[in-house]
C-alpha positions as CSV (number, residue, x, y, z in Angstrom):
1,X,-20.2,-16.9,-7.8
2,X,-17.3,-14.7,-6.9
3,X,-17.3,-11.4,-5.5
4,X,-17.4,-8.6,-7.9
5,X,-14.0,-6.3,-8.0
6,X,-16.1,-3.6,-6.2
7,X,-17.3,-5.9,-3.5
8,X,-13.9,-7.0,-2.9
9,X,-12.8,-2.7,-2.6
10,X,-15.9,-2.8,-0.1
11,X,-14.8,-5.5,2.3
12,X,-11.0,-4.2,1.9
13,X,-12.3,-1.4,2.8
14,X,-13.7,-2.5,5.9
15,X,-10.8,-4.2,6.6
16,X,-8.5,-1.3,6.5
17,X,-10.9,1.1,8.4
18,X,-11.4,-2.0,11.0
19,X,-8.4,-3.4,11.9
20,X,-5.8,-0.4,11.5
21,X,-8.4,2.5,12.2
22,X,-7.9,4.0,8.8
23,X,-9.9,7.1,7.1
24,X,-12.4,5.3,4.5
25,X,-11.7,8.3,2.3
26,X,-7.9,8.0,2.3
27,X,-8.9,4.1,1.0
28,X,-8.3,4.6,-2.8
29,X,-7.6,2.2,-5.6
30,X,-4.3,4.2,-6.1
31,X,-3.6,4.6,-2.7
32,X,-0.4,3.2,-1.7
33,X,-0.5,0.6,1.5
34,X,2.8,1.5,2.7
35,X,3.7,5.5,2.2
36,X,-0.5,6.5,1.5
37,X,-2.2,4.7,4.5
38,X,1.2,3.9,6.7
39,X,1.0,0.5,6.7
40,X,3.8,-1.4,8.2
41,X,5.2,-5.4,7.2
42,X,3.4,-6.7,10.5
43,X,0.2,-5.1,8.9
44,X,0.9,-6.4,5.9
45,X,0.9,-10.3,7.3
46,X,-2.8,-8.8,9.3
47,X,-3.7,-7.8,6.1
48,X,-3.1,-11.1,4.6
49,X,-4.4,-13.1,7.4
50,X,-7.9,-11.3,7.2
51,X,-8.1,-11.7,3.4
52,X,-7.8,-15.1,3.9
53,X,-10.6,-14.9,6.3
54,X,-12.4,-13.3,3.3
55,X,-11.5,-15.7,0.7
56,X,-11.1,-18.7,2.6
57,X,-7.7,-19.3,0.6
58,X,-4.0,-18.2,2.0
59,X,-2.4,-15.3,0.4
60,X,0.9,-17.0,-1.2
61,X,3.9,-14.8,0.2
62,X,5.3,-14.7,-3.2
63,X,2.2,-13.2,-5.0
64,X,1.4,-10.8,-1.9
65,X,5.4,-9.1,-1.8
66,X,4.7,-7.1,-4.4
67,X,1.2,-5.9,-4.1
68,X,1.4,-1.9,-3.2
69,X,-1.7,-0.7,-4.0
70,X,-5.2,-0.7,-3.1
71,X,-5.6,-1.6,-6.4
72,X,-3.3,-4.5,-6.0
73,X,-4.7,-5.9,-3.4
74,X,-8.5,-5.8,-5.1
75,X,-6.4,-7.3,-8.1
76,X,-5.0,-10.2,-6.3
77,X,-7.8,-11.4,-4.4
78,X,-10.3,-11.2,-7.4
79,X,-7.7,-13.5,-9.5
80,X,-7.5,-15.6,-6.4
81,X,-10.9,-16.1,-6.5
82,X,-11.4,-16.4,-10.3
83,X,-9.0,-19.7,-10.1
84,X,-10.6,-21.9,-7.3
């Protein structure tokens, strides 16, 4: 069975506070990656690589260039997992 959508936000969540030392409370669905919690592209490809640790599936490049959001991320990995 795949991970609810709010399991997914908690493991992202982890993620974000782990590897980029991140306030949990600044980790919102609407929260931007980029301008919100100051992400940059090379923590972008981190990001990717530990959601495939998570889902055991790459993130396609295409798909993941136009995620923004919190939100979008949760988004992309639950459809991810919906279609294996």
């Amino acid at each position: 069975m795949s991970p609810t959508k709010d399991e997914i936000l908690t493991k992202l969540r982890e993620i974000l506070v782990d590897s980029f030392q991140l306030d949990p409370a600044k980790i919102t669905l609407d929260a931007n990656l980029f301008t919100d919690l100051d992400l940059d592209s090379i923590d972008a490809v981190e990001l990717a690589i530990q959601l495939q640790g998570f889902t055991g599936r790459r993130v396609q490049a295409e798909v993941f260039k136009h995620v923004r959001t919190v939100d979008d991320v949760v988004e992309t990995v639950h459809t991810m997992l919906q279609s294996q």
